[in-house]
NUSE-969045 format. One line per 5 residues: their letters; for each residue x, y, z of N, C-alpha, C, O. Coordinates in nm, 2 decimals, always signed. Example, Ala and Ser with C-alpha at 12.3 -4.5 7.8 and 13.67 -1.06 7.14 Angstrom:
AS) +1.32,-0.57,+0.78,+1.23,-0.45,+0.78,+1.32,-0.33,+0.78,+1.42,-0.33,+0.85; +1.28,-0.22,+0.71,+1.37,-0.11,+0.71,+1.29,+0.00,+0.79,+1.34,+0.11,+0.80
REM end
This chain:
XXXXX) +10.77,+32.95,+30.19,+10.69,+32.84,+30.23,+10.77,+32.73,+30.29,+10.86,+32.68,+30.22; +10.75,+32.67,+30.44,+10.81,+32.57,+30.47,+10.77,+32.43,+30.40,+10.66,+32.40,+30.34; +10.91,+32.33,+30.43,+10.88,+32.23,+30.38,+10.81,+32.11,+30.47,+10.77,+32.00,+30.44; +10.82,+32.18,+30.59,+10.74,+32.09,+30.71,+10.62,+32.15,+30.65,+10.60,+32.26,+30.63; +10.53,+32.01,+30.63,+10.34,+32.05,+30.67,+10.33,+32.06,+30.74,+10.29,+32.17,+30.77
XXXXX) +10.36,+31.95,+30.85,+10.27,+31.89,+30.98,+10.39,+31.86,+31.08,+10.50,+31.83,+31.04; +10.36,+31.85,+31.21,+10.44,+31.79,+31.28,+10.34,+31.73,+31.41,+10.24,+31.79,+31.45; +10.39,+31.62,+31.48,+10.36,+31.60,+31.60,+10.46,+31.59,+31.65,+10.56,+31.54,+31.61; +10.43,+31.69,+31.83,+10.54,+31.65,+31.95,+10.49,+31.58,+32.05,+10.39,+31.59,+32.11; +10.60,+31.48,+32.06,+10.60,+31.40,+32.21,+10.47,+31.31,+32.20,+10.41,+31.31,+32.30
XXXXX) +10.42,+31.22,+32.09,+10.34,+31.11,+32.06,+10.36,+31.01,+32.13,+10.48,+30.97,+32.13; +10.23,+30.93,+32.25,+10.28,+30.84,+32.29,+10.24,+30.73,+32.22,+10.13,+30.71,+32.17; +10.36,+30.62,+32.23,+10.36,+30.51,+32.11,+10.25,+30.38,+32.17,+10.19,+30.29,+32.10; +10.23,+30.39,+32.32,+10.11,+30.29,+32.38,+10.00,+30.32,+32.31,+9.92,+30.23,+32.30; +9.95,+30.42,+32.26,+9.83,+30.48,+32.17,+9.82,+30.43,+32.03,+9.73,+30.37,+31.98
XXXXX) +9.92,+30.45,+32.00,+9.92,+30.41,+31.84,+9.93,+30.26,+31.86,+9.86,+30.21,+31.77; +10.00,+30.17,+31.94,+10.00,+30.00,+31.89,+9.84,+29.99,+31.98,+9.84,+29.87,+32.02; +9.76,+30.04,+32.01,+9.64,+30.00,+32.04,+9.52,+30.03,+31.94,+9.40,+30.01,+31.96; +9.59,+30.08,+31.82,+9.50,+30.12,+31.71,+9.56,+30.02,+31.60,+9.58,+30.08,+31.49; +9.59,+29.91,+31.60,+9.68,+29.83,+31.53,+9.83,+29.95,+31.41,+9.84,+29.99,+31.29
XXXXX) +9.89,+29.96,+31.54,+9.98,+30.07,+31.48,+9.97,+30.20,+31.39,+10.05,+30.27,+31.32; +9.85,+30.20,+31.41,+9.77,+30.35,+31.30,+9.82,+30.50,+31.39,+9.80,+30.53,+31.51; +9.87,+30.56,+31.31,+9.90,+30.71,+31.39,+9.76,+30.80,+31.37,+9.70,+30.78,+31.26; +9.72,+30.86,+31.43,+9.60,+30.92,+31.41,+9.63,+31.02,+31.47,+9.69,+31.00,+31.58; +9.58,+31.20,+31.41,+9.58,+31.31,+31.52,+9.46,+31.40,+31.46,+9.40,+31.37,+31.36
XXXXX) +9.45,+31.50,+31.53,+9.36,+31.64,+31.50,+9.48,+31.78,+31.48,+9.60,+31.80,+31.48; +9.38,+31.84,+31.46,+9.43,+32.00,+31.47,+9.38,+32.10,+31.54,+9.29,+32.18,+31.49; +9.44,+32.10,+31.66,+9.37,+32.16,+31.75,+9.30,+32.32,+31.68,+9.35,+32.34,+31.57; +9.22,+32.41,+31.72,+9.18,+32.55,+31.69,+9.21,+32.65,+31.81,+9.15,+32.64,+31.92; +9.30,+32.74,+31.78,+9.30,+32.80,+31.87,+9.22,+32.92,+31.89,+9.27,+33.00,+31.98
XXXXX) +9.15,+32.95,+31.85,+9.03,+33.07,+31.85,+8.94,+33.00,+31.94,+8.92,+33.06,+32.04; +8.88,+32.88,+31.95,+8.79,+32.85,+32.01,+8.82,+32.73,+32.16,+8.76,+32.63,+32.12; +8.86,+32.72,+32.24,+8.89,+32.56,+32.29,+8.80,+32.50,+32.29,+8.69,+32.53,+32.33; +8.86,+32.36,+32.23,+8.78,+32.26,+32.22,+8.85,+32.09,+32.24,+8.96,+32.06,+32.22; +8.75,+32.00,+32.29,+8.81,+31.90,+32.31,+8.86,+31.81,+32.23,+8.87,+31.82,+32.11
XXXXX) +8.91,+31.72,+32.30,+8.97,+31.63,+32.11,+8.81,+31.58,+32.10,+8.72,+31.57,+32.18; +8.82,+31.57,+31.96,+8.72,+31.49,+31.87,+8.67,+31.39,+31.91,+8.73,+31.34,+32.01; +8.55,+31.31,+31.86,+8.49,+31.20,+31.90,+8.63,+31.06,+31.79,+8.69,+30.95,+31.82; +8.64,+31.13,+31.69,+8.72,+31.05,+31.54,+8.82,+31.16,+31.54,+8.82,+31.28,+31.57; +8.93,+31.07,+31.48,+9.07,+31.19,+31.44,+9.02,+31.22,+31.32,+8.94,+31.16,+31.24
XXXXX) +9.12,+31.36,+31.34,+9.07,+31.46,+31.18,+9.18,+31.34,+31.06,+9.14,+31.32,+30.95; +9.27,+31.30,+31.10,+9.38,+31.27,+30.99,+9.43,+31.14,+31.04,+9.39,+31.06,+31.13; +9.54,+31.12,+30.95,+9.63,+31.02,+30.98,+9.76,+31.01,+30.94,+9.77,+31.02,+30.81; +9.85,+31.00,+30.99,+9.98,+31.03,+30.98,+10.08,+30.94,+30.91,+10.20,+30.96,+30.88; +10.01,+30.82,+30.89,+10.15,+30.71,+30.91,+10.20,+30.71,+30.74,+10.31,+30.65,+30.72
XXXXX) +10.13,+30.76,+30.64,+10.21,+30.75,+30.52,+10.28,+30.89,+30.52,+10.31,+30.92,+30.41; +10.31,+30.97,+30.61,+10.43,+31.08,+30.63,+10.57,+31.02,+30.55,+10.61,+30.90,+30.54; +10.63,+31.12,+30.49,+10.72,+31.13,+30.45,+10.83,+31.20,+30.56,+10.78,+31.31,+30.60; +10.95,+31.19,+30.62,+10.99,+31.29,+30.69,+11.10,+31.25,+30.82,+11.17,+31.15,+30.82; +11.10,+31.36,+30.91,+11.22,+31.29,+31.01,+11.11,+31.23,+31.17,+11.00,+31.25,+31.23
XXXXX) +11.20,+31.18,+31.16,+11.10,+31.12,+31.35,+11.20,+31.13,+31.48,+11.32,+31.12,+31.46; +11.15,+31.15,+31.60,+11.24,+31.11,+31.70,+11.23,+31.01,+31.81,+11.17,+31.06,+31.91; +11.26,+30.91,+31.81,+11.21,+30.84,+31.92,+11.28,+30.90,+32.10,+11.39,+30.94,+32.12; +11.21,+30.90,+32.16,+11.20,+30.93,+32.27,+11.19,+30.87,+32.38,+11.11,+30.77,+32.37; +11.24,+30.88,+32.53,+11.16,+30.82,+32.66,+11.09,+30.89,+32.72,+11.08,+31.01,+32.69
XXXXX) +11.00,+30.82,+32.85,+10.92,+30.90,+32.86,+10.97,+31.08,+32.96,+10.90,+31.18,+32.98; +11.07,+31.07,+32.97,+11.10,+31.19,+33.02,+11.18,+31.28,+32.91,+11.27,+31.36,+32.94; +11.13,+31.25,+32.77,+11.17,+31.36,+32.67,+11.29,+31.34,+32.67,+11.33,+31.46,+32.66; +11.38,+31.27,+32.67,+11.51,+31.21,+32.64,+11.49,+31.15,+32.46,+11.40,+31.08,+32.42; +11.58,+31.19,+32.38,+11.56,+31.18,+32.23,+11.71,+31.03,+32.25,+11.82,+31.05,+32.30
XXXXX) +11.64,+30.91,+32.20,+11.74,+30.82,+32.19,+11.78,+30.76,+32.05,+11.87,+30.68,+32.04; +11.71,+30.81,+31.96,+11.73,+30.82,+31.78,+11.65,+30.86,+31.73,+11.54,+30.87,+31.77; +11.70,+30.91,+31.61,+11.63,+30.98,+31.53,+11.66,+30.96,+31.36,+11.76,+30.97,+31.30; +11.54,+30.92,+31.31,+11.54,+30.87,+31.18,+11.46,+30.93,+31.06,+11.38,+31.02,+31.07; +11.51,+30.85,+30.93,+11.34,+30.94,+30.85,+11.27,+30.84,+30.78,+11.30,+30.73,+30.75
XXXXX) +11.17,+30.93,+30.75,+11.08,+30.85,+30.63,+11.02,+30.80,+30.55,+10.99,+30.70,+30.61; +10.97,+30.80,+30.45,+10.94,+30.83,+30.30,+11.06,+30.79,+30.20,+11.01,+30.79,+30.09; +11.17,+30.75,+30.19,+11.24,+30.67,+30.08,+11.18,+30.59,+30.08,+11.17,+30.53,+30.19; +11.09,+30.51,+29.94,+11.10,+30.40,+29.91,+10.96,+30.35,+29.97,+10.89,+30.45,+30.00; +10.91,+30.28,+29.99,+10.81,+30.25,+30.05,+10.83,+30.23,+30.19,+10.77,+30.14,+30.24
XXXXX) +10.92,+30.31,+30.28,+10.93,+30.28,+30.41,+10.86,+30.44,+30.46,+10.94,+30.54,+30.47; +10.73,+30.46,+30.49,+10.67,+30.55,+30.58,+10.68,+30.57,+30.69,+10.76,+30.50,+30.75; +10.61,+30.67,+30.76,+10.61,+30.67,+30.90,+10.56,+30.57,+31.01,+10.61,+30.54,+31.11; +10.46,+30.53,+30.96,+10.43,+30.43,+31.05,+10.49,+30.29,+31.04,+10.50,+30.20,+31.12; +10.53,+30.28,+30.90,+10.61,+30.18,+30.89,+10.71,+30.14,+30.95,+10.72,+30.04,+31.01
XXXXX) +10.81,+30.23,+30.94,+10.93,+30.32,+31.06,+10.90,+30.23,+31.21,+10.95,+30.14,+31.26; +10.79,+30.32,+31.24,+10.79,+30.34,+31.37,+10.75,+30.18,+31.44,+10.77,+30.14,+31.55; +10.66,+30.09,+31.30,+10.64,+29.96,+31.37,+10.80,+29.88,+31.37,+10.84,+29.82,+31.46; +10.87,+29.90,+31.26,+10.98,+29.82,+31.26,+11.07,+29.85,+31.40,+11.13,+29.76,+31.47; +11.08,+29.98,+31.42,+11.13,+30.00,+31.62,+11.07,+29.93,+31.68,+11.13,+29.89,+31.78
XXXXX) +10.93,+29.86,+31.69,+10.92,+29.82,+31.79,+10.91,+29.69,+31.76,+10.80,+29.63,+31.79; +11.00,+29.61,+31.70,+11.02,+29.48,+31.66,+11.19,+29.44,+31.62,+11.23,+29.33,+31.58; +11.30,+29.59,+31.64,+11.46,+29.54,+31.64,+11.51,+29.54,+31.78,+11.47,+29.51,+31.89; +11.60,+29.60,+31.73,+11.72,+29.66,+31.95,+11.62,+29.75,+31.95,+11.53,+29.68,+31.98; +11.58,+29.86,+31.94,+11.51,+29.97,+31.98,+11.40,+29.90,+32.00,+11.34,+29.96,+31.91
XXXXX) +11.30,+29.80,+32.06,+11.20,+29.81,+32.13,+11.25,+29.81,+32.31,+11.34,+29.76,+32.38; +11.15,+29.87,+32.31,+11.14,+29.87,+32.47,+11.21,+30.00,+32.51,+11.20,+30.04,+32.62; +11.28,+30.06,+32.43,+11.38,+30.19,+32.51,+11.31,+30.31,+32.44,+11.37,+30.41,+32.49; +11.23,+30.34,+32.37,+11.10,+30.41,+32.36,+10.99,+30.43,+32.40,+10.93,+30.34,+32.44; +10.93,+30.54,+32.39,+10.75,+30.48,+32.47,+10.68,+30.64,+32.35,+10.57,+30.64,+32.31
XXXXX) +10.75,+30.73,+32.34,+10.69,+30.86,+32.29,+10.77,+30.88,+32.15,+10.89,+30.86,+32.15; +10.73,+30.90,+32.09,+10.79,+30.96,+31.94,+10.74,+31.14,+31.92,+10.64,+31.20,+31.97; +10.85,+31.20,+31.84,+10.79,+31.33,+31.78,+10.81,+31.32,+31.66,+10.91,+31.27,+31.64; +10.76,+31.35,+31.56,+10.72,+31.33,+31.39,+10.76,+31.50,+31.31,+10.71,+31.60,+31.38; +10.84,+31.53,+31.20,+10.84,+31.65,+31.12,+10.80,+31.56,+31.01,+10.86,+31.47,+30.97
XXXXX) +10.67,+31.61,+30.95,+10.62,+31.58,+30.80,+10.65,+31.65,+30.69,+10.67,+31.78,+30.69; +10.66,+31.56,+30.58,+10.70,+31.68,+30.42,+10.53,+31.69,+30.34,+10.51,+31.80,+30.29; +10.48,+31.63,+30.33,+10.31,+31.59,+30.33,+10.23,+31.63,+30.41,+10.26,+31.62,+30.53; +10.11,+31.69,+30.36,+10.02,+31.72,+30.41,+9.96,+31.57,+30.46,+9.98,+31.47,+30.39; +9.88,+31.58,+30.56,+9.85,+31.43,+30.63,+9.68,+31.39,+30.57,+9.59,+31.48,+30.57
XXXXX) +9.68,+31.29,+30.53,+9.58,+31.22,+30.46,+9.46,+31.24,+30.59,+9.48,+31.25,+30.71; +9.32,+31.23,+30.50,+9.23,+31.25,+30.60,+9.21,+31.12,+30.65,+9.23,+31.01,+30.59; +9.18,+31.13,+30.78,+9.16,+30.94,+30.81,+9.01,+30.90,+30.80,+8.91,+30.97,+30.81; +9.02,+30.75,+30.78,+8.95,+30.68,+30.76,+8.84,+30.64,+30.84,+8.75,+30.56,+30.83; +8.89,+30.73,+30.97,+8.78,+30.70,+31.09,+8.70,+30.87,+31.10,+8.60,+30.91,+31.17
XXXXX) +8.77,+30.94,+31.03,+8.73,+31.07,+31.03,+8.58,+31.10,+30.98,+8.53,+31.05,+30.88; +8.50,+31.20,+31.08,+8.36,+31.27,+31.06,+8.34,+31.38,+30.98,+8.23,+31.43,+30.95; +8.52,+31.42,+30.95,+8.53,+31.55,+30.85,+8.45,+31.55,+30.68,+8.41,+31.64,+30.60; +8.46,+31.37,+30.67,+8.43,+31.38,+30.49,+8.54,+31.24,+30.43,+8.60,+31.16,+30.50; +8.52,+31.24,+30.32,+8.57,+31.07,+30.29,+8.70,+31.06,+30.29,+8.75,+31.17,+30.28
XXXXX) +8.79,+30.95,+30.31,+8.91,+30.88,+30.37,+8.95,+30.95,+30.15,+8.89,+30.95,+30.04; +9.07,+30.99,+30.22,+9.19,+31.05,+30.08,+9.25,+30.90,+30.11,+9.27,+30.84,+30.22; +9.30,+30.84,+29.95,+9.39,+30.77,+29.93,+9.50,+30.73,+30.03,+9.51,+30.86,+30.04; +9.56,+30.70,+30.08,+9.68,+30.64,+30.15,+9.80,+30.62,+30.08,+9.91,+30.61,+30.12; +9.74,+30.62,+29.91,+9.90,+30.58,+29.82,+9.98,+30.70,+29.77,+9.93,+30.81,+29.74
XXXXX) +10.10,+30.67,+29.78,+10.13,+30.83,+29.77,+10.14,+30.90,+29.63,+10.16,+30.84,+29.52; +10.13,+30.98,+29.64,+10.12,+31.07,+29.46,+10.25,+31.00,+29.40,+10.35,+30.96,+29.47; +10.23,+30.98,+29.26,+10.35,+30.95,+29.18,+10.42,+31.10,+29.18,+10.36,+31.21,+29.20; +10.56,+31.08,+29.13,+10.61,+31.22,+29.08,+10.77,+31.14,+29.02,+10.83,+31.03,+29.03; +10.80,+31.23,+28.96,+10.90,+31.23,+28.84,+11.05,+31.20,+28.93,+11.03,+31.26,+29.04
XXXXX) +11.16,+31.15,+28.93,+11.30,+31.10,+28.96,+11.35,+31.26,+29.05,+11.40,+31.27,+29.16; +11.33,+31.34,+28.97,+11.40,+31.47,+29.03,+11.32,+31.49,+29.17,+11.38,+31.49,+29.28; +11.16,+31.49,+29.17,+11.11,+31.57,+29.30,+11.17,+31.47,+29.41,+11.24,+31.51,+29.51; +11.13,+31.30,+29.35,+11.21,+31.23,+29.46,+11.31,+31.21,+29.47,+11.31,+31.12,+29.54; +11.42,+31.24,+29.45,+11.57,+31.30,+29.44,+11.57,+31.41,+29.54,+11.65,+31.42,+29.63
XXXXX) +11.48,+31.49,+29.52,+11.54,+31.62,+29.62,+11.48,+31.60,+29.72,+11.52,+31.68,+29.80; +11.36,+31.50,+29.79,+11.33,+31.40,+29.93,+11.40,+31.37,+29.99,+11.40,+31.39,+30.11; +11.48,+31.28,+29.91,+11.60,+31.24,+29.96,+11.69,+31.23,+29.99,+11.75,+31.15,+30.05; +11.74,+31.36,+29.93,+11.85,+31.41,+29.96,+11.82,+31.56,+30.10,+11.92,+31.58,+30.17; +11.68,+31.65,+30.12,+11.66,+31.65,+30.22,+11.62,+31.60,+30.32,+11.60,+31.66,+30.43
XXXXX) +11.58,+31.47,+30.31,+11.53,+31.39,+30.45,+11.72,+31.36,+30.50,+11.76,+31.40,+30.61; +11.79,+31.31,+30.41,+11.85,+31.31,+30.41,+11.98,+31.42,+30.53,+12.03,+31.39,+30.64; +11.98,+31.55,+30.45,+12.02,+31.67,+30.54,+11.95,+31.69,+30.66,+12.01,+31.68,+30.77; +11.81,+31.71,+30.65,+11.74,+31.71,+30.84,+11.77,+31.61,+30.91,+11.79,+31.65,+31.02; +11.79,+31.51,+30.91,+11.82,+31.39,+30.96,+12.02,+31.39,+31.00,+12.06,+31.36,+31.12
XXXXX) +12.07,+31.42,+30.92,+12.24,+31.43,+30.92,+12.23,+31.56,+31.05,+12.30,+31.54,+31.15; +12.14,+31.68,+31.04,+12.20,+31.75,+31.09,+12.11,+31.75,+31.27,+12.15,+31.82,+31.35; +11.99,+31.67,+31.29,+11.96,+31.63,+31.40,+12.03,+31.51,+31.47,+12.00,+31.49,+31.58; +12.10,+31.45,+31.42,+12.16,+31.35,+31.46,+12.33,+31.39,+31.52,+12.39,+31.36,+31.63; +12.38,+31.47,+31.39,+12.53,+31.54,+31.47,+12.45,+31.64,+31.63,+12.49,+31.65,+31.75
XXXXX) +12.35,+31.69,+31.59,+12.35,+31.81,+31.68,+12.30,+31.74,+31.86,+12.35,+31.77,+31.97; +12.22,+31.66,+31.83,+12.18,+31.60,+31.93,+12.26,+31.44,+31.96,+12.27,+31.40,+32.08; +12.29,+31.38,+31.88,+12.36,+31.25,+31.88,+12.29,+31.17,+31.98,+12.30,+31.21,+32.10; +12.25,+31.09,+31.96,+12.16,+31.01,+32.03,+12.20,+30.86,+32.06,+12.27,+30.79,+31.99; +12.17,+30.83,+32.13,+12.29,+30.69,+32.18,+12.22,+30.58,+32.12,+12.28,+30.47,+32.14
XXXXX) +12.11,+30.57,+32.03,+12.05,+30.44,+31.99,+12.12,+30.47,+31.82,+12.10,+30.39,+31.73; +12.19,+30.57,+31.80,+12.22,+30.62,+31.66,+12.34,+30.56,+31.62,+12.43,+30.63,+31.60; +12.36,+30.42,+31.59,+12.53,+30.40,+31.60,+12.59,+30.43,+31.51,+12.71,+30.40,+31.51; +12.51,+30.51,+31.37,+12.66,+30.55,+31.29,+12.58,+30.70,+31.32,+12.47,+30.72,+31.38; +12.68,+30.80,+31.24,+12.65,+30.95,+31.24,+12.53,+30.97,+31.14,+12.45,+30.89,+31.10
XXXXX) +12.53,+31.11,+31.10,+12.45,+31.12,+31.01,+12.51,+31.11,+30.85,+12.63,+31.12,+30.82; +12.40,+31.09,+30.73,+12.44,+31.08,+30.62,+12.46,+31.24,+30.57,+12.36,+31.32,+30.55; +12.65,+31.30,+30.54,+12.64,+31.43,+30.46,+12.69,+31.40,+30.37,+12.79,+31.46,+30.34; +12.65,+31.30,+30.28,+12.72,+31.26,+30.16,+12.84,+31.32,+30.13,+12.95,+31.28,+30.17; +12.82,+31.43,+30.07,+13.00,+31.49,+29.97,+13.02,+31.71,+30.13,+13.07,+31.82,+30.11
XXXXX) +12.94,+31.65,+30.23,+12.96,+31.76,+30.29,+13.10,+31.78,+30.35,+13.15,+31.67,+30.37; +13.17,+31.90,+30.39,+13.33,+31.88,+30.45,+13.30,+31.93,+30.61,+13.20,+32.01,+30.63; +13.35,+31.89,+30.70,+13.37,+31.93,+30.83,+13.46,+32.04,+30.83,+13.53,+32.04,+30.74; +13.47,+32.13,+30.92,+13.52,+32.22,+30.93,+13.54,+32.24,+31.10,+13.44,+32.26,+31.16; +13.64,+32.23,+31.16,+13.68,+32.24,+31.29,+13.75,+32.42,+31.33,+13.85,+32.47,+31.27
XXXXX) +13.70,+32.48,+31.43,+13.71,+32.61,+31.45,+13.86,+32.63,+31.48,+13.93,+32.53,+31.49; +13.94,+32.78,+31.50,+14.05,+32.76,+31.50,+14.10,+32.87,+31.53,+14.08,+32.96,+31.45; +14.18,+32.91,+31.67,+14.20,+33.03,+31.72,+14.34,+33.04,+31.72,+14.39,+32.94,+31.77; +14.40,+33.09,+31.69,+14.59,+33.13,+31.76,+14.59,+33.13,+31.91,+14.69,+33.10,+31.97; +14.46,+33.17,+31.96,+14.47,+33.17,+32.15,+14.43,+33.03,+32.19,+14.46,+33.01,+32.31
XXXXX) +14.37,+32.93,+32.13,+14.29,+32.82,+32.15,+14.43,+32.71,+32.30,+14.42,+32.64,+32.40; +14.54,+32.75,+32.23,+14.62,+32.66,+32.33,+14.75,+32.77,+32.32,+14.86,+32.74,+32.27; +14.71,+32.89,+32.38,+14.79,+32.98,+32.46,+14.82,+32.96,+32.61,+14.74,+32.99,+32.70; +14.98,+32.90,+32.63,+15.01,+32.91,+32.78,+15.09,+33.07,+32.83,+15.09,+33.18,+32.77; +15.14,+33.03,+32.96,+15.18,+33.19,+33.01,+15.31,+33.19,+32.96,+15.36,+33.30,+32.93
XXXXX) +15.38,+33.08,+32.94,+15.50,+33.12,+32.88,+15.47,+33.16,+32.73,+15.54,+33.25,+32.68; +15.38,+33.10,+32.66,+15.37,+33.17,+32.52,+15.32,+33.35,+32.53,+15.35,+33.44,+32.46; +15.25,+33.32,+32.63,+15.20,+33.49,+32.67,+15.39,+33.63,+32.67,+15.44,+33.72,+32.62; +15.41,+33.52,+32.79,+15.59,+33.57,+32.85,+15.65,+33.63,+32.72,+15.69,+33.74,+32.71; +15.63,+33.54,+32.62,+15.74,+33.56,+32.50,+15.67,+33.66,+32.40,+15.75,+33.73,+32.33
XXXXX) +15.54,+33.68,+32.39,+15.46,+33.82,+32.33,+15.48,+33.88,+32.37,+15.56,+33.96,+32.32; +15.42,+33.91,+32.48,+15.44,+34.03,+32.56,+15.58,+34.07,+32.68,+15.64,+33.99,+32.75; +15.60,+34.20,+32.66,+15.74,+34.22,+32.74,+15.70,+34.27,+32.82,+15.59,+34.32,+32.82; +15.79,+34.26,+32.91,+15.77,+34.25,+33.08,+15.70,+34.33,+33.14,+15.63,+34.31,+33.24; +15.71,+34.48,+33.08,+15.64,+34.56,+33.13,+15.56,+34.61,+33.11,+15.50,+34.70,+33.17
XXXXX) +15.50,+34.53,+32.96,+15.35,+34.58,+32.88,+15.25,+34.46,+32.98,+15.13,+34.48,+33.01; +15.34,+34.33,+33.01,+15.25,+34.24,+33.04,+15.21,+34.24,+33.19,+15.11,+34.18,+33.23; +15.31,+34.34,+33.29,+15.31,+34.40,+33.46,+15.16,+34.51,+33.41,+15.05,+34.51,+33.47; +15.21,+34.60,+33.29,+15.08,+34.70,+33.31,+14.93,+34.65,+33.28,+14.83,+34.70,+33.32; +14.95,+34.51,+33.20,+14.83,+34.42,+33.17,+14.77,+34.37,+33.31,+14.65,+34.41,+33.33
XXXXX) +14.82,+34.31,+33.40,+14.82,+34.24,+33.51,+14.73,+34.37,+33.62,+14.62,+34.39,+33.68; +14.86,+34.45,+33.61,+14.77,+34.56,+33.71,+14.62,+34.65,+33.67,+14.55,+34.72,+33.74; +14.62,+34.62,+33.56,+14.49,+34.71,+33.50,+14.44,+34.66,+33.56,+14.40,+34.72,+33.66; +14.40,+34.48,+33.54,+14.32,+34.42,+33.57,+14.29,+34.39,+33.70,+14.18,+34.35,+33.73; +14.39,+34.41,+33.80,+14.36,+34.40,+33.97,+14.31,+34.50,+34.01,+14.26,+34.51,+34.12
XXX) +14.31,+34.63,+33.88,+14.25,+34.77,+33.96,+14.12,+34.78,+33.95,+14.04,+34.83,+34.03; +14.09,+34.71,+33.84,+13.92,+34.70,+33.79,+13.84,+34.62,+33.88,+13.72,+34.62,+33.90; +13.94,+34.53,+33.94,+13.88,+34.46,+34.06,+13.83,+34.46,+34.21,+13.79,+34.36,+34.26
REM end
């Protein structure tokens, strides 16, 4: 079972600050097409999870998470657009750990709470310590120039790769190989050519 419920790609953020910062989406069906909705099916902004801010040509310029503590998604996403990170965004993409609350403008049936479930020290421990890891490891892999420190791997070790050939010159070659194993190396290779 994945730990993503939900995700949106490539959200543009001119949409959401015209709903007084409310994230709102559907789910599309793909057996039948159909248009977006008159009302969104859901609403996103108490997400737990990683985000990416983005420009508008899908350039990722940080990436953060959400759900420690009372800092949600949309919480998140208004505080970008009130530090250094306003203005160098316009689209976000969202990975949720929560299934997304029905919204309150929705035709589906009545508005689900917005507060989030209580739970015991351990389940939120292991939140945060995976928001934690997805976040550490979108950040090394992509590194994003609004990111100014790295990612959090608490007690994790780096490991740097490591060859015996990695800084082989021809005189290191010269001194392995003798003169005429390294003449018959040379010519194989001009004959294959």
């Amino acid at each position: 079972m994945s730990s993503i419920k939900c995700y949106g790609l490539f959200w543009d953020h001119s949409l959401v600050e015209l709903d007084q910062n409310w994230a709102y989406g559907w789910k599309p069906t793909y057996k039948h097409w159909r248009s977006e909705p008159d009302a969104p099916d859901m609403t996103m902004n108490q997400q737990a999870g990683v985000y990416v801010l983005q420009t508008s040509d899908r350039k990722i310029v940080y990436i953060g998470q959400s759900g420690r503590g009372e800092s949600k998604l949309g919480d998140r996403l208004w505080s970008h657009t009130r530090n250094d990170n306003r203005g160098r965004w316009t689209h976000f993409s969202w990975f949720g750990l929560d299934e997304p609350f029905v919204s309150k403008k929705s035709t589906i049936g009545p508005a689900v709470s917005g507060e989030p479930q209580t739970s015991d020290n351990t389940a939120e421990r292991d939140v945060k310590f995976a928001l934690n890891e997805l976040e550490a490891i979108l950040i090394t892999v992509v590194e994003p120039p609004l990111n100014k420190r790295g990612g959090d791997w608490l007690d994790a070790k780096q490991y740097l790769q490591w060859s015996q050939y990695e800084h082989t010159t021809n005189s290191d070659l010269w001194k392995r190989l003798s003169k005429k194993r390294l003449e018959r190396i040379i010519k194989s290779a001009l004959e294959k050519d």
